[in-house]
LOVEX-144743 format. One line per 3 residues: number of its first residue (from 1); their letters; for each residue x, y, z of N, C-alpha, C, CB. Coordinates in nm, 3 decimals. Last residue first. Glycine has a CB too. Example, Ala and Ser with C-alpha at 12.3 -4.5 7.8 and 13.67 -1.06 7.14 Angstrom:
2	sa	1.285,-0.225,0.708,1.367,-0.106,0.714,1.290,0.003,0.787,1.408,-0.060,0.572 | 1.319,-0.569,0.780,1.230,-0.450,0.780,1.320,-0.330,0.780,1.131,-0.447,0.905
***
This chain:
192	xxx	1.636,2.611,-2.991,1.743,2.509,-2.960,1.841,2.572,-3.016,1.729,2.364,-3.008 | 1.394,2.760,-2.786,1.467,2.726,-2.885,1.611,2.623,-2.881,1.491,2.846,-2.928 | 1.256,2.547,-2.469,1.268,2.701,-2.549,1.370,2.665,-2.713,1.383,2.844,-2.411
189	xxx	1.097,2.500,-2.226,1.105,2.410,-2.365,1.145,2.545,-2.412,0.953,2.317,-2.445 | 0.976,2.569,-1.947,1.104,2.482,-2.002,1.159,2.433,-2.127,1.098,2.383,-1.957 | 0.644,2.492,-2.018,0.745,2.538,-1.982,0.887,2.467,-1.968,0.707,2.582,-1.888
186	xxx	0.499,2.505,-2.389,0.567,2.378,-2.313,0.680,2.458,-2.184,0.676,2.264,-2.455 | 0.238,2.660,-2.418,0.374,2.648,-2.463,0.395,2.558,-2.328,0.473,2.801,-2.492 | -0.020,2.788,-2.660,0.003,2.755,-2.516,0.124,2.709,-2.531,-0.092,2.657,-2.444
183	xxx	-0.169,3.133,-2.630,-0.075,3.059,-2.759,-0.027,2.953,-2.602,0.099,3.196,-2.880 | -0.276,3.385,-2.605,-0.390,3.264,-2.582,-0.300,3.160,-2.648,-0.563,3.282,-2.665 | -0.134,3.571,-2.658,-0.225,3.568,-2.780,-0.311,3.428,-2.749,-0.130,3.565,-2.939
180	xxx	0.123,3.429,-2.510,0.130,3.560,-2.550,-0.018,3.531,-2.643,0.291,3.612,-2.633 | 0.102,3.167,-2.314,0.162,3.280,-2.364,0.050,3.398,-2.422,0.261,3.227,-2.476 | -0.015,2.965,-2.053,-0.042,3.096,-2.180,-0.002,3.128,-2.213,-0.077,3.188,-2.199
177	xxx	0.145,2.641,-1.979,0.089,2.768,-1.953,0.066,2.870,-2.048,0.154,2.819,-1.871 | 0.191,2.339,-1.912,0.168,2.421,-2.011,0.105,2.548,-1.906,0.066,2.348,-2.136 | 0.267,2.173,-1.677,0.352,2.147,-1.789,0.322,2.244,-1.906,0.335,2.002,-1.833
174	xxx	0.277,2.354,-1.347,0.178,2.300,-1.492,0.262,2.281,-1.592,0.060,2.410,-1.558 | 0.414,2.307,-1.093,0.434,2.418,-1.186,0.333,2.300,-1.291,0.632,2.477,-1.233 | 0.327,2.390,-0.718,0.307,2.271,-0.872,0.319,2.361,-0.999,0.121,2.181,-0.889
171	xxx	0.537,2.511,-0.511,0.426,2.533,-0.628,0.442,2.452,-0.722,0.422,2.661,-0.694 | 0.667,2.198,-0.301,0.659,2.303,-0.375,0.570,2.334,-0.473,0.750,2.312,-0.416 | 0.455,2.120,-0.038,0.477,2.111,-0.149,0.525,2.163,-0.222,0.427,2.099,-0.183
168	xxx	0.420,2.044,0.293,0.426,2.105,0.206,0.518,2.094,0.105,0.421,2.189,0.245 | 0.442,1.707,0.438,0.494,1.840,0.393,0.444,1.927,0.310,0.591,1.831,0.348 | 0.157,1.537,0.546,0.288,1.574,0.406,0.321,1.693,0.461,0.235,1.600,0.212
165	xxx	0.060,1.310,0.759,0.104,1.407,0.726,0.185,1.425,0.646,0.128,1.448,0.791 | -0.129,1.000,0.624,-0.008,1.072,0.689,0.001,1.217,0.655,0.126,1.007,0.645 | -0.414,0.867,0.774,-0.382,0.936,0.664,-0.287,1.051,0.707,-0.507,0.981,0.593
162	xxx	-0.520,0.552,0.769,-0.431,0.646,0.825,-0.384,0.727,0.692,-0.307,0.571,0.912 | -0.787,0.358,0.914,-0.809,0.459,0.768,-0.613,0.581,0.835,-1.072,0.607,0.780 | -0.868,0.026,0.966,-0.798,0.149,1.019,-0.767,0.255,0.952,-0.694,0.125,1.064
159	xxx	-1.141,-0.148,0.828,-0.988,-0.104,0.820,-0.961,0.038,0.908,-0.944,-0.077,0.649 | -1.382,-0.116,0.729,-1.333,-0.236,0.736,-1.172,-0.220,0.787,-1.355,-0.305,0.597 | -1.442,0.179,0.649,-1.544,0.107,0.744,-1.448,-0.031,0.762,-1.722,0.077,0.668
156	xxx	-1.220,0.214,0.428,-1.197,0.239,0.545,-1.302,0.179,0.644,-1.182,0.371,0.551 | -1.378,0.070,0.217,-1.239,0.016,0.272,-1.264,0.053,0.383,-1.101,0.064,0.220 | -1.620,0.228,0.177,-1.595,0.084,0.240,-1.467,0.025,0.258,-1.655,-0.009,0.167
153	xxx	-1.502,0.473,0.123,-1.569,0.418,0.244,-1.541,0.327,0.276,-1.676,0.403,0.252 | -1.380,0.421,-0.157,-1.260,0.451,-0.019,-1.331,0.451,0.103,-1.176,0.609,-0.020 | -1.596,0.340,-0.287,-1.501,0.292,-0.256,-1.421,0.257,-0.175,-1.475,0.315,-0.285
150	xxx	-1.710,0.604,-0.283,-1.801,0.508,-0.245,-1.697,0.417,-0.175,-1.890,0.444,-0.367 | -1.507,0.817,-0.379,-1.510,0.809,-0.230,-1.642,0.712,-0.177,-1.522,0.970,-0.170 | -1.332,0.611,-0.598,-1.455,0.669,-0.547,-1.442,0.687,-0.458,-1.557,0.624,-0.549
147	xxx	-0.981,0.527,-0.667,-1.082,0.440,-0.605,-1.188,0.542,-0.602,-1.043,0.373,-0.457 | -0.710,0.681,-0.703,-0.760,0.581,-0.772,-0.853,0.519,-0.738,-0.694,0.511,-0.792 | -0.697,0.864,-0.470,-0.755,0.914,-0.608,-0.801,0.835,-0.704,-0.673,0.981,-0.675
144	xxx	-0.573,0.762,-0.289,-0.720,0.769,-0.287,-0.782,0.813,-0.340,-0.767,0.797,-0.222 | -0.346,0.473,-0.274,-0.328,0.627,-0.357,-0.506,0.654,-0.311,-0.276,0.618,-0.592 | -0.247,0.277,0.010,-0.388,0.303,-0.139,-0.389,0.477,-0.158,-0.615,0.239,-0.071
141	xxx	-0.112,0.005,0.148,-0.081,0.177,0.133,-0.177,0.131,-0.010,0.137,0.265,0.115 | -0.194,-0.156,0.433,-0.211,-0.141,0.315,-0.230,-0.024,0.264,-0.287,-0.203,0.286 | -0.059,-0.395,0.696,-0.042,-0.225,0.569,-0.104,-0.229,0.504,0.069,-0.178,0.472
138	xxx	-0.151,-0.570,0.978,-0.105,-0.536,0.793,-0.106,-0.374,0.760,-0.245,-0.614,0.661 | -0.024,-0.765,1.182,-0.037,-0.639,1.206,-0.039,-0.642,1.024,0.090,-0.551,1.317 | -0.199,-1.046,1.367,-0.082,-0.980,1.239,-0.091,-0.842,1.272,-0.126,-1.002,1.050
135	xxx	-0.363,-1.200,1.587,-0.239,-1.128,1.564,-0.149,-1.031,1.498,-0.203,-1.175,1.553 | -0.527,-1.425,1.411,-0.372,-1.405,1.459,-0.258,-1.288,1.487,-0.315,-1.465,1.379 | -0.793,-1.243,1.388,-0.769,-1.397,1.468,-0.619,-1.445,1.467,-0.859,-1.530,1.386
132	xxx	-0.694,-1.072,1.194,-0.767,-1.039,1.339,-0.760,-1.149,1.454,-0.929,-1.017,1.313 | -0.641,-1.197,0.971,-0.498,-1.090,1.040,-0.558,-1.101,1.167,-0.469,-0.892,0.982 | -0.850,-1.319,0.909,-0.719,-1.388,0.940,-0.638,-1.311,1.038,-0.636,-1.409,0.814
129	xxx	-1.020,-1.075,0.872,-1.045,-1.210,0.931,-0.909,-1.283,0.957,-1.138,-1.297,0.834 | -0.901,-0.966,0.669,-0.916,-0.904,0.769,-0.912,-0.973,0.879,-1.007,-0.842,0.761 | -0.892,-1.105,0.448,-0.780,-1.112,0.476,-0.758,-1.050,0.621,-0.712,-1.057,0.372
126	xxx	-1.158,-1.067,0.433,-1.099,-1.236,0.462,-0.994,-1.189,0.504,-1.073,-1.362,0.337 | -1.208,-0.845,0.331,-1.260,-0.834,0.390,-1.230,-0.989,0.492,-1.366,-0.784,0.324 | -1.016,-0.809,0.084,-0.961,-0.786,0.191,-1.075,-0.775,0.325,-0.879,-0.665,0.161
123	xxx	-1.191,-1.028,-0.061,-1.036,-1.014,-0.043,-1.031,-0.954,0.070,-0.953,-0.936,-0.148 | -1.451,-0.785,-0.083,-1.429,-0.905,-0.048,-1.296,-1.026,0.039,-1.452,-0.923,-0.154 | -1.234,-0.672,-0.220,-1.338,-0.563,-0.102,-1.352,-0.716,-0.053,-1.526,-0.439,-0.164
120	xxx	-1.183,-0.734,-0.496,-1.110,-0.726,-0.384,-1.149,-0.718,-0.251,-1.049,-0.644,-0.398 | -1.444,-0.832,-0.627,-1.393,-0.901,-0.541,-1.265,-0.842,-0.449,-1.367,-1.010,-0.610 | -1.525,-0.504,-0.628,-1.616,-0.566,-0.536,-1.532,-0.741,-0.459,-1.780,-0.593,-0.649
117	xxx	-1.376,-0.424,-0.829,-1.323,-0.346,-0.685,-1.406,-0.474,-0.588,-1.399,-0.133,-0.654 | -1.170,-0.647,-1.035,-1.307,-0.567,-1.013,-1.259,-0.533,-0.844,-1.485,-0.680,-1.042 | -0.862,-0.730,-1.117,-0.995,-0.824,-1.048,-1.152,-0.771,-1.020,-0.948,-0.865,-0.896
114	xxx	-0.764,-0.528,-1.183,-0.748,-0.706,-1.262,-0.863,-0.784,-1.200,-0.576,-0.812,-1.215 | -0.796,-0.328,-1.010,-0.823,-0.286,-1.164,-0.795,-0.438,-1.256,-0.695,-0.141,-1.219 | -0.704,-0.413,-0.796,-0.916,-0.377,-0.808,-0.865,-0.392,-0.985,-1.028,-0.127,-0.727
111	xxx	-0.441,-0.474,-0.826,-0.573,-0.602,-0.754,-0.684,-0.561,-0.803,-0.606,-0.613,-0.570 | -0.356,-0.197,-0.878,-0.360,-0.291,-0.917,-0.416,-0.376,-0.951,-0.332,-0.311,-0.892 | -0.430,-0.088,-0.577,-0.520,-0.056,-0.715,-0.516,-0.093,-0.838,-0.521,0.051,-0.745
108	xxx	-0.287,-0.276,-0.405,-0.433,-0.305,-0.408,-0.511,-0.231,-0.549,-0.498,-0.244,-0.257 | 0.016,-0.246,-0.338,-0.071,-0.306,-0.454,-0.197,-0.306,-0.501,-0.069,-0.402,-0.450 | 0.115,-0.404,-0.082,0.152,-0.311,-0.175,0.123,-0.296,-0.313,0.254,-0.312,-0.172
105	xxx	0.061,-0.483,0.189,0.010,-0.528,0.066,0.005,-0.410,-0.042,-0.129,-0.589,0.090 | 0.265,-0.637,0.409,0.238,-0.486,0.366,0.143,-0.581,0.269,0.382,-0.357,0.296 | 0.217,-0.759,0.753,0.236,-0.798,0.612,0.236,-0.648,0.536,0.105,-0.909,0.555
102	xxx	0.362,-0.940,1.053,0.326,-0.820,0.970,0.330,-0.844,0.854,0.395,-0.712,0.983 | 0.337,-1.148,1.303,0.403,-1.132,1.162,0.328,-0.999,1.130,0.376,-1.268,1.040 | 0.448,-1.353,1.567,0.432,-1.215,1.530,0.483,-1.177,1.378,0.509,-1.131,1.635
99	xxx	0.475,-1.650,1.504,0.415,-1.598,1.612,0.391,-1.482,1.646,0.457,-1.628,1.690 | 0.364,-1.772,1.191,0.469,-1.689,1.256,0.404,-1.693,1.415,0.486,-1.518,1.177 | 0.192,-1.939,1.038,0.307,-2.039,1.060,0.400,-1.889,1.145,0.390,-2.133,0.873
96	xxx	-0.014,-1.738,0.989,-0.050,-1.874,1.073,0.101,-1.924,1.109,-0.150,-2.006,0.970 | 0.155,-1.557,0.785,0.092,-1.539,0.926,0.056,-1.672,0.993,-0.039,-1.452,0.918 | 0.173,-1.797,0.561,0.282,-1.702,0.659,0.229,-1.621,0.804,0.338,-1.570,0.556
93	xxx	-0.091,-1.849,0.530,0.053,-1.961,0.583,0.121,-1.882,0.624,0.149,-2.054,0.481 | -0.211,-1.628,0.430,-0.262,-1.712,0.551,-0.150,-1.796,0.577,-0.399,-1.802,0.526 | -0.056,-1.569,0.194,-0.068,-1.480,0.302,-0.124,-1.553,0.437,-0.159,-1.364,0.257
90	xxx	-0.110,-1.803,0.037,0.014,-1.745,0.038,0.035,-1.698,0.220,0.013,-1.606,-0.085 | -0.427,-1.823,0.033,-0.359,-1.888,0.092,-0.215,-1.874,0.121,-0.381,-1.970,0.050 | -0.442,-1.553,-0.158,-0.502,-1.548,-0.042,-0.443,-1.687,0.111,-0.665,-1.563,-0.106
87	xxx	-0.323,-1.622,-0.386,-0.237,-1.555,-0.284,-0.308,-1.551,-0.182,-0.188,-1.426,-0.312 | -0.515,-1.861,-0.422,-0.377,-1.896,-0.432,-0.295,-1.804,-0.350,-0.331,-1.895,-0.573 | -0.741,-1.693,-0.480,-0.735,-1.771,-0.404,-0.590,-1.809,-0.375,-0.814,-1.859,-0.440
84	xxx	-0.628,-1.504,-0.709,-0.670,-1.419,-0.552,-0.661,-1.532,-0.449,-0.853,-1.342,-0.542 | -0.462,-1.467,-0.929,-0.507,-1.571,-0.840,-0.533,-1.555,-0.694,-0.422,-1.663,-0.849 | -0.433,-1.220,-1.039,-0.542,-1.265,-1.067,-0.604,-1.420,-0.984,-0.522,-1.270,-1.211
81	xxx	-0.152,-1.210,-1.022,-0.253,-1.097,-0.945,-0.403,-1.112,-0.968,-0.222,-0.943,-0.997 | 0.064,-1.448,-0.952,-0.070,-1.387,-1.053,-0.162,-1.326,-0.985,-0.156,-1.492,-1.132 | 0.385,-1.406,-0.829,0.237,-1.470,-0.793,0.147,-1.360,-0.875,0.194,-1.477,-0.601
78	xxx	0.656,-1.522,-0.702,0.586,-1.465,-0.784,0.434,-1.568,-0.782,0.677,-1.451,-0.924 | 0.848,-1.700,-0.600,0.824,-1.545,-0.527,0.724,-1.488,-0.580,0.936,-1.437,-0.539 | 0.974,-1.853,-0.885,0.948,-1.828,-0.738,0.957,-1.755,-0.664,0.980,-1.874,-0.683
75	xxx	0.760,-1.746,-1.153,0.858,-1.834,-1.087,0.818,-1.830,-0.942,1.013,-1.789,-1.110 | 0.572,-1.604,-1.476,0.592,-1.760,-1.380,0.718,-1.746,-1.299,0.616,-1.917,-1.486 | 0.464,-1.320,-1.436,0.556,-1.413,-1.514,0.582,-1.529,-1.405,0.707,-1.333,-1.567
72	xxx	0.252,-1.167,-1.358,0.193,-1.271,-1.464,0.307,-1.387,-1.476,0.164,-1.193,-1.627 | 0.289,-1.032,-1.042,0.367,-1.028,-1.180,0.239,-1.153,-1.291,0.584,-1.110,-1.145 | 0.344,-0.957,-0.711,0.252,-0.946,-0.840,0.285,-0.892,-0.963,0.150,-0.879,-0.817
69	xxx	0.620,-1.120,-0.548,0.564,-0.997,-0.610,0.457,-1.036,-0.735,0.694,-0.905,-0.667 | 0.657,-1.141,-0.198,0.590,-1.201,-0.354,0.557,-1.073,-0.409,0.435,-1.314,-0.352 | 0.928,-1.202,-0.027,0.835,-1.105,-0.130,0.782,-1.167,-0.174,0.873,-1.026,-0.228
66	xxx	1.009,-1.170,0.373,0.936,-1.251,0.218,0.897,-1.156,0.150,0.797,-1.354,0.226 | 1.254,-1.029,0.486,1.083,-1.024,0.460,1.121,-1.113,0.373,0.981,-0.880,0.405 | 1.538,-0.913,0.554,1.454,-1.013,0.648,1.352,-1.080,0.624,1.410,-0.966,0.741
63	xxx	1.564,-0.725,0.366,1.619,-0.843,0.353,1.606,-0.925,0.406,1.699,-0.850,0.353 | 1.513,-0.447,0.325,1.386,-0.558,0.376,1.447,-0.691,0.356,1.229,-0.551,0.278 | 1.510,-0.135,0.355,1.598,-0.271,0.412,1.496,-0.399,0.450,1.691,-0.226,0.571
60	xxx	1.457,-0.022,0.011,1.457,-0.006,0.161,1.494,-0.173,0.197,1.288,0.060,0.230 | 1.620,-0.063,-0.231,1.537,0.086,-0.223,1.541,0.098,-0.032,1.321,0.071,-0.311 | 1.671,-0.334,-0.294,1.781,-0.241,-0.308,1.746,-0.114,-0.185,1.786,-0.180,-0.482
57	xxx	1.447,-0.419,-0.276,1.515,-0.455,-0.159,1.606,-0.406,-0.128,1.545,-0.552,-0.148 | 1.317,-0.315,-0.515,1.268,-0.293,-0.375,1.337,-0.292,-0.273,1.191,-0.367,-0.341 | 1.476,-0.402,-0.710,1.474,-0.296,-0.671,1.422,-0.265,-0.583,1.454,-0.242,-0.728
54	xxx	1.413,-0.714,-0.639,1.551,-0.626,-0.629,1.570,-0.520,-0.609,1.614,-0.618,-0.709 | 1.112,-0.699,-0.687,1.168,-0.752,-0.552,1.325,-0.705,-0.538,1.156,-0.927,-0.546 | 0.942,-0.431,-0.874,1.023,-0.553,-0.853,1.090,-0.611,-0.775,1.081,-0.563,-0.903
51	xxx	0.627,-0.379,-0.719,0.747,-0.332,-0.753,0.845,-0.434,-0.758,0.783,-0.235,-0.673 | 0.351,-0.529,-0.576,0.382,-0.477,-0.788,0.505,-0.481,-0.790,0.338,-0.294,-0.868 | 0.374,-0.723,-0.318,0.437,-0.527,-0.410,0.390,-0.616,-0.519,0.670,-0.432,-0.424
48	xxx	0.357,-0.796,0.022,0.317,-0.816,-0.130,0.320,-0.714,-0.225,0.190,-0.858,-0.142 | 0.568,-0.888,0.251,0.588,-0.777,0.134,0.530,-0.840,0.001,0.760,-0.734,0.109 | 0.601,-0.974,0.565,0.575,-1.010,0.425,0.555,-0.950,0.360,0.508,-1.069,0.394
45	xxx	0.820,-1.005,0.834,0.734,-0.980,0.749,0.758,-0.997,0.602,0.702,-0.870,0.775 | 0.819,-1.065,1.207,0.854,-1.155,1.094,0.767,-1.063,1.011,0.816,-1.331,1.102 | 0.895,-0.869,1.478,0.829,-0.947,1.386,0.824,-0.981,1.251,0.751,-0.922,1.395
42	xxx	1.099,-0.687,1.559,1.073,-0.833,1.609,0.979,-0.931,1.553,1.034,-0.828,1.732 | 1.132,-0.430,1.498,1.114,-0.470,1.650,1.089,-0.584,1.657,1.017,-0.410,1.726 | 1.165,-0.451,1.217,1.302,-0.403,1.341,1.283,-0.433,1.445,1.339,-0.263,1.373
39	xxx	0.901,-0.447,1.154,0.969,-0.577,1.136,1.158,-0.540,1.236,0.977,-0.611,0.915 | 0.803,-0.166,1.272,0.717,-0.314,1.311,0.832,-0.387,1.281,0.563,-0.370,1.214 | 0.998,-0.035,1.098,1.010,-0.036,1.212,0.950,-0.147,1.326,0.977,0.072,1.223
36	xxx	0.884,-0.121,0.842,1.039,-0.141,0.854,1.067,-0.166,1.065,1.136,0.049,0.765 | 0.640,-0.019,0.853,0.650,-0.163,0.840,0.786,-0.211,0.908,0.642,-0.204,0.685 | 0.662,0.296,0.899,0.635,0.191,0.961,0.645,0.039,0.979,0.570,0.207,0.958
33	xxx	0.798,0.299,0.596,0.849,0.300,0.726,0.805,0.253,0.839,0.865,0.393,0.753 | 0.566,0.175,0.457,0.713,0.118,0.422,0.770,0.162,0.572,0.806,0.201,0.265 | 0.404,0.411,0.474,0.343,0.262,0.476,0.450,0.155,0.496,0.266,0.226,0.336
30	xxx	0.538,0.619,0.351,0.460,0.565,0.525,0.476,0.440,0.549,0.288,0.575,0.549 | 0.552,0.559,0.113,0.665,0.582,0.203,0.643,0.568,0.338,0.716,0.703,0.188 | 0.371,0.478,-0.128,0.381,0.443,0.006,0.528,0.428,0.101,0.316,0.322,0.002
27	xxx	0.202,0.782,-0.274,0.327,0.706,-0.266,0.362,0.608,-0.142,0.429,0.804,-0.271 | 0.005,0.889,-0.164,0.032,0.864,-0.318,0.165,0.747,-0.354,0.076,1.028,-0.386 | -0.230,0.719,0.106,-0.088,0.844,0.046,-0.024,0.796,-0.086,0.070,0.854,0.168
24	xxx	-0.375,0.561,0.376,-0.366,0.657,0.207,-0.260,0.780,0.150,-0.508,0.747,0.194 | -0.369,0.285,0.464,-0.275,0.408,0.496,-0.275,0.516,0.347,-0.094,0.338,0.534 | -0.507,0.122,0.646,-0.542,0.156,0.539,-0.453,0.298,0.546,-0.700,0.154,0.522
21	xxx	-0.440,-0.176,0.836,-0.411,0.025,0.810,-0.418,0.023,0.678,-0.237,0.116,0.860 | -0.567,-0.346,1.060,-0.569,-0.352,0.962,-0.548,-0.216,0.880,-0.664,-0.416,0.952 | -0.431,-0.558,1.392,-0.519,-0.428,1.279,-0.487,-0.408,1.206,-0.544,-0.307,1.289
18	xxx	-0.342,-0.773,1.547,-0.470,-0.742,1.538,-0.559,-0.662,1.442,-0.481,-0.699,1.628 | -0.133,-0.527,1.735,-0.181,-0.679,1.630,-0.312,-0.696,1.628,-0.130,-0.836,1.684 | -0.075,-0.187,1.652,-0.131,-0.312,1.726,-0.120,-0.422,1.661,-0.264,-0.308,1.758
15	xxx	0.087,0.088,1.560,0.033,-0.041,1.493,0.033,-0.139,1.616,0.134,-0.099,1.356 | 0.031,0.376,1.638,0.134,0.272,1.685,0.076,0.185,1.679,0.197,0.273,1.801 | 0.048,0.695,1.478,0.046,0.558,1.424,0.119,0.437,1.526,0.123,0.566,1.279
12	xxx	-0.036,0.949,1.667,0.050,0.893,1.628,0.055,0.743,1.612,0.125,0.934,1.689 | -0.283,1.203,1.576,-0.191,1.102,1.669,-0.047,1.009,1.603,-0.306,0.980,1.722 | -0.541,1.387,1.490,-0.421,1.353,1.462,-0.349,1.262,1.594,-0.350,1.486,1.423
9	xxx	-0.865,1.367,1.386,-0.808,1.330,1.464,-0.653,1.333,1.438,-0.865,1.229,1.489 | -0.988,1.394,1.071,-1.014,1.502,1.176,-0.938,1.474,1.295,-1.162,1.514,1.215 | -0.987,1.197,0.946,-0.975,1.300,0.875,-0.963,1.395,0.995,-1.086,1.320,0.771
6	xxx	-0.791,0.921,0.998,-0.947,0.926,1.005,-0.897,1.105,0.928,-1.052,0.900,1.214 | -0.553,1.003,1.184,-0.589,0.929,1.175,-0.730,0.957,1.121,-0.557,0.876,1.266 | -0.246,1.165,1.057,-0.326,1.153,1.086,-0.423,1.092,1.061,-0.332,1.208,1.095
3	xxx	0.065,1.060,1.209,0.022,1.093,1.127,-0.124,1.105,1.138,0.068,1.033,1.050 | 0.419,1.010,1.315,0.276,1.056,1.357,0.181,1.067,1.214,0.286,1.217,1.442 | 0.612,0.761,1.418,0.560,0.804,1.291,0.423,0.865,1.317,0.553,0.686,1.189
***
């Protein structure tokens, strides 16, 4: 999975133990493949998502992983995106209790926007600490539009900053454009 590292360097993503990927891209398809491939080769993983654990599991092959998913609604697998301490211990048992684990943390603009950016930053400044002293290998896919580039510093200063190659795009078509007399119109929208 090549992609590029930092803004100016390109290579190819080969996750160590030990490190911490800040993998910025709108969507975390990176972030997911790699993981898939880390947990194919042998290490145990953990999948903290927003996204619902069925449809997730449906979506890509993670039937090997633990989920917790960040929800409010009480059960098992589930966990309050507001109980930072509680998941913070979640995540430390599973790494501590593996001998090679990987985690994704699928979620973080989420986390800032329930919890403030400063305790996450915090958060993942522990969670760093753990991963580093066992081993782990983590993900963490972050859209980089949702955060400041104050923000997206200090993540990256704390974290491996990967930022994947896209494809080109088709022309973004605008949901409105000019007509005739400065008149604006819905494209695609025509009489009925």
């Amino acid at each position: 999975m090549c992609a590029a590292i930092s803004s100016a360097v390109t290579s190819c993503v080969d996750p160590k133990p030990g490190n911490v990927y800040l993998v910025e891209e709108r969507r975390p398809k990176t972030s997911y493949e790699v993981f898939d491939q880390v947990v194919s080769s042998g290490y145990r993983g953990l999948v903290v998502t927003r996204d619902f654990p069925k449809k997730l599991i449906s979506e890509r092959e993670l039937e090997s992983c633990k989920v917790l998913w960040l929800t409010n609604l009480v059960g098992e697998g589930r966990i309050n995106p507001t109980a930072i301490g509680i998941m913070m211990g979640q995540i430390r048992t599973f790494i501590e209790g593996q001998q090679r684990s990987a985690v994704i943390l699928d979620g973080l603009e989420y986390l800032i926007m329930l919890n403030t950016y400063d305790r996450m930053l915090q958060f993942m400044h522990q969670l760093r600490d753990v991963v580093v002293t066992n081993d782990c290998i983590l993900f963490v896919p972050l859209d980089p539009r949702t955060v400041t580039q104050r923000e997206l510093a200090l993540l990256e200063r704390g974290m491996e900053p990967v930022v994947p190659r896209t494809e080109p795009e088709p022309a973004d078509e605008t949901a409105m454009e000019a007509g005739e007399d400065g008149v604006l119109r819905l494209l695609g929208a025509g009489p009925r």
